[in-house]
KOLRO-757207 format. One line per 8 residues: number of its first residue (from 1); their letters; for each residue x, y negated, z of N, C-alpha, C. Coordinates in pm, whole numbers. Layout:
BEGIN
NUM) a) X:Y:Z:X:Y:Z:X:Y:Z; ...
This chain:
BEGIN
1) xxxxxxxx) -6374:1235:3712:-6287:1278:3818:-6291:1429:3834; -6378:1515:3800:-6409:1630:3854:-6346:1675:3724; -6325:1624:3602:-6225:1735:3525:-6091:1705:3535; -5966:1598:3612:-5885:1595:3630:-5865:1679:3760; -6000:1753:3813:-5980:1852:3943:-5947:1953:3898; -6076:2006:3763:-6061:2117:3697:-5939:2124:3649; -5858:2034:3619:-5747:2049:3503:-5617:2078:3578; -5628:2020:3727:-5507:2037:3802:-5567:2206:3871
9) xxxxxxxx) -5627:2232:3860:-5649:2374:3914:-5631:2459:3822; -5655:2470:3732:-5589:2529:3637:-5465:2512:3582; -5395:2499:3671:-5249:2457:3608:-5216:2594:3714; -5148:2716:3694:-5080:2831:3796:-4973:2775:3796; -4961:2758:3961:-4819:2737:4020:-4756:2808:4102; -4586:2870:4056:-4551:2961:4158:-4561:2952:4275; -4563:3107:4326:-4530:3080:4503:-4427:3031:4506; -4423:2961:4625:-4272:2852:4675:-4192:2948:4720
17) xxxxxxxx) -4217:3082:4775:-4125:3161:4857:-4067:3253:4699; -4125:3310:4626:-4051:3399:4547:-4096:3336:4359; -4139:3280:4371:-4210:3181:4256:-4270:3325:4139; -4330:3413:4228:-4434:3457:4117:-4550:3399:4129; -4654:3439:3985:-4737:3381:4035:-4839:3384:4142; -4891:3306:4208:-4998:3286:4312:-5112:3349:4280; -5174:3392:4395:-5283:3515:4399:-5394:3380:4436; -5576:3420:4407:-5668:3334:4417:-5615:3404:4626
25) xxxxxxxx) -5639:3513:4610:-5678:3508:4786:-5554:3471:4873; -5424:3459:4866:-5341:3393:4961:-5265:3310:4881; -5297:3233:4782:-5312:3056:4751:-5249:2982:4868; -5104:2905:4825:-5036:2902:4722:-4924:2985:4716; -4962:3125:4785:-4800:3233:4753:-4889:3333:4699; -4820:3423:4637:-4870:3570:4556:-4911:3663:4670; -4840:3638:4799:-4913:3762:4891:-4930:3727:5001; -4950:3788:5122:-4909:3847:5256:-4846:3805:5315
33) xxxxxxxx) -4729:3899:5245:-4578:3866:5280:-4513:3743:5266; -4534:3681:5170:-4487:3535:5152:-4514:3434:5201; -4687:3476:5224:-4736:3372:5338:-4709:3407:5516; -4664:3537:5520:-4585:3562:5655:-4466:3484:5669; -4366:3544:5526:-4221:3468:5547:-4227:3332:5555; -4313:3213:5526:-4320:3098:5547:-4361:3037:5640; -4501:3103:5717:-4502:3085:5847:-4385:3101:5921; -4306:3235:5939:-4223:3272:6010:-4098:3103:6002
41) xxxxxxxx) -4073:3058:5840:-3993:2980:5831:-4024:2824:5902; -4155:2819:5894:-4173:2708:6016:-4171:2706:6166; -4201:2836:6201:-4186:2890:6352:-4080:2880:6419; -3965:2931:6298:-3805:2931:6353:-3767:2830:6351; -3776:2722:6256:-3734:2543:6252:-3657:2536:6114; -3663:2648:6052:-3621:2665:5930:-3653:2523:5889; -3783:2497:5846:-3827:2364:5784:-3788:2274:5901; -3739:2120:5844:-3734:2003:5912:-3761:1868:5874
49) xxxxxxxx) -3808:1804:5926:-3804:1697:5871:-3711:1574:5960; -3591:1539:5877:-3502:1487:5901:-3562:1362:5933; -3493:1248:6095:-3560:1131:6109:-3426:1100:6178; -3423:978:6230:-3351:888:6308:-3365:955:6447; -3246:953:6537:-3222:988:6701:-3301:861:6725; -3403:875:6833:-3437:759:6943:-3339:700:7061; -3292:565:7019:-3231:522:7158:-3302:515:7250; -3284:615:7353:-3281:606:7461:-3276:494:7566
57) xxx) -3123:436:7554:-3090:343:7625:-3120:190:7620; -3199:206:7501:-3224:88:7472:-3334:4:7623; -3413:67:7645:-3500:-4:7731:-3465:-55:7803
């Protein structure tokens, strides 16, 4: 098990915000900034996760 850990960690995967590669110290974006702009993108509602309206009226 511990070398299918090693093996998936060694795989470099872009940052999601600009897809260079990822830095060891702000893992999984290349910087700072990218890990700012993505916070920022959850803060605003940028990200969502789409679900069903609750009836209300049902009760």
């Amino acid at each position: 098990m511990q070398a299918d850990a090693k093996a998936k960690a060694g795989k470099a995967r872009p940052c999601p915000v600009c897809g260079k590669p990822a830095t060891d110290a702000s893992r999984p974006f290349c910087s700072e900034r990218c890990r700012d702009v993505d916070l920022n993108r959850w803060l605003s509602g940028s990200y969502a996760i789409p679900g069903k309206e609750d009836d209300q009226d049902a009760d």
